[in-house]
N, C-alpha and C positions, 0 to 999 in steps of 0.2 A: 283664462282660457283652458279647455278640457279639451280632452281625448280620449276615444273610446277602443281601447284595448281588448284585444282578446289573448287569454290567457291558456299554454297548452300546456300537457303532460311533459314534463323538461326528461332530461337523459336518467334512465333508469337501470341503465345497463342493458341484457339480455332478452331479459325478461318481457314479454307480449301477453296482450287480453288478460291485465290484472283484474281484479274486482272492485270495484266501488262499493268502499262498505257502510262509508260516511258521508252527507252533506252540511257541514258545519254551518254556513251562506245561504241568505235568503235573500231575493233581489229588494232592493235600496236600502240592505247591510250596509255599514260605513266601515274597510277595514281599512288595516296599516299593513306595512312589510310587515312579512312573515310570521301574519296572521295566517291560519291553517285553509283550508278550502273544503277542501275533502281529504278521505280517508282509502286507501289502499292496501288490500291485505291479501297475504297469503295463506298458505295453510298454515305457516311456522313464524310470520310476521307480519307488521303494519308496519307505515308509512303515511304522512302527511305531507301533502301537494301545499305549499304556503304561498301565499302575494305576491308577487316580488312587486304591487306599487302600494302606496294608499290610494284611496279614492272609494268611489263608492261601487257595488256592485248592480249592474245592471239585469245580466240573465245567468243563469246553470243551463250548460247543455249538455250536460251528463246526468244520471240520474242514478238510484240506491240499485245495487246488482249491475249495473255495465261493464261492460269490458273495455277498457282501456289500453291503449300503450303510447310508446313516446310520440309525441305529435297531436296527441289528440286533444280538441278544441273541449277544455271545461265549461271555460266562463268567461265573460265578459264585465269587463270594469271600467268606467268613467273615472280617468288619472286627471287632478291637476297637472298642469307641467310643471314640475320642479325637479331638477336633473338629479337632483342631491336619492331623490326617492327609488330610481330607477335603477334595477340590478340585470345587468347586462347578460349574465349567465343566465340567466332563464329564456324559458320558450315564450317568446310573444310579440301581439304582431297588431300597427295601428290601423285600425280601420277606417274609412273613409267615414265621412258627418252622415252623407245620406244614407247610410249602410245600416241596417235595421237587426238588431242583433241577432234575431234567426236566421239572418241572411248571410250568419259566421260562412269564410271561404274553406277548403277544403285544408284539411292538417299535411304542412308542408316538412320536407325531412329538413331538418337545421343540425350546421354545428354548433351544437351544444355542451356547458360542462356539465360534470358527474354529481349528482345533490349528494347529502349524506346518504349511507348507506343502509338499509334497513336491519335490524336484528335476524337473525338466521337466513334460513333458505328462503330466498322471495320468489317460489314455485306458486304458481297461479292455480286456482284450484279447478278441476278439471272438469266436471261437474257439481256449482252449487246447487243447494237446493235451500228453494224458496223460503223454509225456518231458518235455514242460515241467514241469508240475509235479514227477515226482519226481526230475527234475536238480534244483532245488534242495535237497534234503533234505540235503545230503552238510553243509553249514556255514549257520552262524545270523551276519549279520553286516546292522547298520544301514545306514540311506541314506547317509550320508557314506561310512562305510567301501565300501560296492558302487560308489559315484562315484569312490571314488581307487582303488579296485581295474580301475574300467574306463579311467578315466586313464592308469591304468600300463601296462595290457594284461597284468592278471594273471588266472589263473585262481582265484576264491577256492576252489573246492573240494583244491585242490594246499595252501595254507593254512591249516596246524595256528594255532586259537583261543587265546589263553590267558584271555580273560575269563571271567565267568560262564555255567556250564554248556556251557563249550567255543565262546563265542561270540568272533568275529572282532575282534578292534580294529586302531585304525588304524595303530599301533606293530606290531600281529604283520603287516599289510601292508608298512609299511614296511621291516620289518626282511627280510621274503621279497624284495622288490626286491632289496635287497644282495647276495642270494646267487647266485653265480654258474650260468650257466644250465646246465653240465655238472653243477651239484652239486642243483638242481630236477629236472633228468631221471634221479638216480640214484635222489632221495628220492620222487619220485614213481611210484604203483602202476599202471601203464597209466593207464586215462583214471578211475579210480575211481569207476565205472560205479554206480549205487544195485544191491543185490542185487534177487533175485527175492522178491516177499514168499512169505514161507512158510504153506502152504495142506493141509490136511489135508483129503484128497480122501475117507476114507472116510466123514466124516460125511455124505456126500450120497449114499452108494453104495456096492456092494461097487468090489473093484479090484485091480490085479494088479501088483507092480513086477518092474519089466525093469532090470537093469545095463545101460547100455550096453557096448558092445563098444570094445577097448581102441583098433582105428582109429577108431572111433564118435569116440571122446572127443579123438583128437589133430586127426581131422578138423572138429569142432565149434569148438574154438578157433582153429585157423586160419581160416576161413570167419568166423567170428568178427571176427578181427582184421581181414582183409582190411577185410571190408564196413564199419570203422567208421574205418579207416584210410583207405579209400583213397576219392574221392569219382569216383563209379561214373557212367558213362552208358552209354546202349545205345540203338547205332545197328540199326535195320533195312534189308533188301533184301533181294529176290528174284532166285532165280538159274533160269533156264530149262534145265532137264536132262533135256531129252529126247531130244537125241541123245547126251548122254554116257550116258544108262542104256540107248540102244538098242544102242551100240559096247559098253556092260560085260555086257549079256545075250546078244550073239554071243561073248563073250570066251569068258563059262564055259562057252556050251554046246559052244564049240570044244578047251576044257578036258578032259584025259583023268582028270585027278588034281585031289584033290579042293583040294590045296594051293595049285592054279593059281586057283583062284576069285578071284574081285574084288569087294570089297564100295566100297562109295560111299568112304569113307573114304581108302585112297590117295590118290583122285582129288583129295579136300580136305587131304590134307598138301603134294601139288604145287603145291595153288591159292595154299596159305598162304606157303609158300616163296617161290615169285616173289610174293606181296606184300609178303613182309618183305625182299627185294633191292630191290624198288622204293621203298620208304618203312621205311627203316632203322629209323627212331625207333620203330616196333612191335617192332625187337630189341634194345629198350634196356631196361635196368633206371635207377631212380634209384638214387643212390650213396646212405650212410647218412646223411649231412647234407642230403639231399635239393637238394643243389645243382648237382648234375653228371649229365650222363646216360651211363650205361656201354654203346656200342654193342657187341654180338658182331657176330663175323666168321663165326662157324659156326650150324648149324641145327637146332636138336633140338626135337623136337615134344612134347608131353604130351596123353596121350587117356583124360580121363576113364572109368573102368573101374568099372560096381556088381558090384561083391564080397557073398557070403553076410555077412564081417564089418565090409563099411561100403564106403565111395567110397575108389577109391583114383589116382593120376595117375604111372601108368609112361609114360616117356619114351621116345622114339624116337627116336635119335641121327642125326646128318648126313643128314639127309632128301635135300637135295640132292646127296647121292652114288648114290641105289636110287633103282631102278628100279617102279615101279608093282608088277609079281609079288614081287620080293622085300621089298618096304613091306607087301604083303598079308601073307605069311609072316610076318613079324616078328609085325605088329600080333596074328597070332591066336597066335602062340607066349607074348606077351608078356601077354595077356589070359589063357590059361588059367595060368599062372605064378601071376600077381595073385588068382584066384579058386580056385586052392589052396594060396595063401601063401606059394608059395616062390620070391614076387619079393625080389629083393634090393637092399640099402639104394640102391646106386648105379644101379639102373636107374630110380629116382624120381627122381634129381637132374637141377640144368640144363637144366631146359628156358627156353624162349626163349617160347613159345606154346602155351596147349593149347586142343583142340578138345573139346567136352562135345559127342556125339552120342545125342539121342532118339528119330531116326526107327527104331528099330526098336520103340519104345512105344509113340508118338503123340503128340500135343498141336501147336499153330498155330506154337505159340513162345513164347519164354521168355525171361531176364534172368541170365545166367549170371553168377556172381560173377569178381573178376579171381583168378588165382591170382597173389599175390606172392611175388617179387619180379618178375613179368613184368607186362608192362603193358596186355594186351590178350589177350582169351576169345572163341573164337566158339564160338554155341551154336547145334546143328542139330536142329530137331527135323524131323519127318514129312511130306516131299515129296504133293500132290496135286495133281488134274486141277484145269484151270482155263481157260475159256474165253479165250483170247490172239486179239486183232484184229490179224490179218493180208491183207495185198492184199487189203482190203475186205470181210473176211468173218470169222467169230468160228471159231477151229481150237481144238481140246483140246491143252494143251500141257501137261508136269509140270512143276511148279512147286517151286522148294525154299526156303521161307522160311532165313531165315538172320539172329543177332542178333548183333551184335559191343558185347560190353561192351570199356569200356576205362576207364583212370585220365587222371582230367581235368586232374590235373597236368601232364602228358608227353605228351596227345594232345588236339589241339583236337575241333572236328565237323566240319570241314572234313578235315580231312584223315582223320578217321576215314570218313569218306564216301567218299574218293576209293580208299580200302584196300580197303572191301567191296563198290566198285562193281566195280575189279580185279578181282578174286575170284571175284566175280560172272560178268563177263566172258567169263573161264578156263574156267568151269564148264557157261556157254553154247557155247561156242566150243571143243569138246575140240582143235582143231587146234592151235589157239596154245597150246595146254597142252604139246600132244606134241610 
C-alpha cells in the first residue's frame, strides 16, 4: 500500500522568500532518503532540500526562481509504507487518495527541527535577475561541492558530473583542477551560455519566418562575442561643430563635381587619427593570452556601413596619408561597394578603430559595441542646435553628441576621457585639425 505525501520546506531558521535555484526531480523520478529535491541559495550560499522518504515522485510545485520559505509545499511523493523510511523531523503531510496533487492544501506552520546549516550568510537575494537564474541550469552540484568549486576558482558549468543524474561531486572537481588550463580551454564550448527556450509563437497568432541573411548571421555572433567578452564602457561628450560645418558647406558649394563633396565623416577619421597618435593605447589590440598589448604603427579606420544584406565594417587604410577630398572619395566608393556586395574580403580587415555614424537617422546617442580585436568605437549619432553661453549671453551653436565605447581592460576612464575630449577639441577647433 502507498501514500501520497507532500513534502515542505522544513525549518530554515530566519530566513524567508529564498531562491530556488535547482530542480533536481522530475515527476515519476524514483528517489530514496536524502536524495536532494532542490536547491536554495543565497547571495553567499546553497542548500539542498532532501526526501525525507523513498518513493516515487509525483509533482514539483515549485519551480526554477521561486521564492520559498519554511512551510512551503515543494513536492509530492508516492511513499511505500515502511516506518523504517520515514524521518520525523522533516515537514510533511499525508494526503488524502482522492486528493489530486495540485490540489496540495495550504503550507501549515509546524514544529519542526533545524536541518544542517548552510555555509555563510543565507541572506536571500533581494532582487534576482533573470541570467542569475538560468546561469545556473547548465550543472546540479551540492553546497560543499559549489564551496570547493569557489575555493578553487573553478567554473562548475566547464564541469562534466558523474554522479546521479549528471550531478557534480567533489572528485569530478577535483579531478577538473588537475587538468591543465590549455587542455579546459580546448574542452570547453565558449562560455556555455543556457540556450534560448523554445517558444512556438503561432499559438498566440498568426506569423511570418524570416531566415536571416548570411552577413545577418556572421555579424550576430560576432557582436555576440564581442559584447560578452569584452567588458564594455561608454564615455560621453560633446563636440561644438559649427564652424567645421560652416567651412564644409562653403566647401561643397565651392565644389564643381559632385566627388568633391564633404560629408562630416572625413573630418572624424582626421580627429581619430591624431587621437590615436596622441594616446597610442587606443591602437593597441590585446595579444591572445591577454597579457601583452600590440601597439600599431599604422592607421586604418573601419566605418560602420547598413547594407540591404546586414551591417557591414569596410576599412579605410592609412588615414594618415589622405587628404580630407580623397578620404571623402574613398569613403563613398567603398560604401557603394559594401551595399552591392562586391566588397572584398581584404578591404574589411585591420582596422585599428571604427566609427558607427547615425547622424544621417537620428537619435541623442548611443552605446556602440567594441569591434574586436580593436579596443575602442565611437559612435556619432545626429548633431543639433543647442543654446551655448557665451560672453554673457546664450548663442545657438551645433552641437554633436558623440559616445566612445571602449574595453575596460586596455582602457581606464581617465584616459578614455582625455581621447574624446581631443577629439572633441579638433572638431571644435577645425584649425588645429588642418
Amino acid at each position: 500500500m502507498s501514500t501520497l505525501k507532500e513534502i515542505k520546506i522544513p525549518d530554515i531558521g530566519d530566513f524567508e522568500d529564498v531562491e530556488v535555484i535547482e530542480i533536481m526531480v522530475a515527476p515519476n523520478d524514483t528517489v530514496s532518503v536524502e536524495d536532494p529535491l532542490i536547491t536554495l541559495e543565497s547571495d553567499k550560499a546553497t542548500m539542498d532540500i532532501p526526501s525525507p522518504f523513498n518513493g516515487v515522485v509525483k509533482q514539483i510545485t515549485v519551480e526554477v526562481g521561486a521564492r520559498v520559505s519554511e512551510g512551503t509545499p515543494i513536492a509530492t511523493i508516492d511513499v511505500s509504507e515502511d516506518p523504517q523510511t520515514e524521518q520525523k523531523d522533516q515537514v510533511v503531510e499525508s494526503l488524502p487518495e482522492q486528493q489530486q496533487p495540485h490540489q496540495s492544501p495550504k503550507a501549515a506552520n509546524q514544529s519542526v527541527s533545524e536541518p544542517s546549516k548552510p555555509e555563510g550568510d543565507f541572506a536571500a537575494h533581494p532582487h534576482p535577475s533573470e541570467a542569475l537564474v538560468t546561469s545556473k541550469l547548465n550543472f546540479h552540484a551540492g553546497p560543499s561541492v559549489r564551496k570547493l568549486a569557489r575555493e578553487q576558482g573553478i567554473d562548475l558549468s566547464e564541469v562534466k558530473g558523474s554522479g546521479r543524474r549528471g550531478r557534480i561531486t567533489v572528485e569530478d572537481v577535483e579531478s577538473f583542477a588537475k587538468v591543465p588550463k590549455e587542455k579546459k580551454a580546448e574542452k570547453a564550448d565558449g562560455f556555455q551560455l543556457p540556450s534560448v527556450p523554445a517558444v512556438d509563437f503561432s499559438k498566440f497568432g498568426e506569423i511570418e519566418v524570416q531566415p536571416m541573411k548570411r552577413i545577418q548571421k556572421i555579424s550576430s555572433k560576432n557582436l555576440h562575442r564581442n559584447w560578452i567578452t569584452i567588458p564594455h564602457v561608454t564615455h560621453f561628450d560633446e563636440a561644438d561643430v559649427t564652424d567645421l560645418e560652416e567651412f564644409r558647406k562653403k566647401h561643397n558649394e565651392a565644389a564643381k563635381e559632385k566627388s568633391d563633396r564633404l560629408t562630416m565623416m572625413p573630418f572624424l577619421f582626421k580627429a581619430i587619427v591624431s587621437g590615436l597618435k596622441t594616446f597610442p593605447t587606443f591602437n593597441s589590440s590585446l595579444d591572445q593570452e591577454g597579457e601583452n598589448l600590440v601597439i600599431k604603427k599604422y592607421f586604418h579606420i573601419g566605418m560602420a556601413v547598413d547594407t540591404p544584406n546586414g551591417l557591414l565594417v569596410p576599412v579605410i587604410k592609412n588615414v594618415n596619408q589622405k587628404g580630407l577630398v580623397e578620404l571623402a572619395q574613398e569613403m563613398r566608393e567603398i560604401t557603394v561597394k559594401s551595399r552591392e556586395g562586391t566588397i572584398k574580403r581584404d578591404e574589411m580587415q585591420g582596422g585599428c578603430f571604427t566609427i558607427s555614424n547615425l547622424g544621417g537617422i537620428g537619435g541623442t546617442n548611443f552605446t556602440p559595441i567594441v569591434n574586436a580585436p580593436e579596443v575602442a568605437i565611437l559612435g556619432v549619432p545626429k548633431a543639433g542646435i543647442k543654446p551655448i553661453y557665451q560672453d554673457g549671453q546664450f548663442v545657438p551653436r551645433l552641437i554633436l553628441p558623440l559616445s566612445l565605447s571602449y574595453d575596460h581592460r586596455v582602457v581606464d576612464g581617465a584616459l578614455a576621457a582625455k581621447f574624446l575630449a581631443h577629439v572633441c577639441e579638433l572638431l571644435t577647433d577645425i584649425r588645429k585639425m588642418l
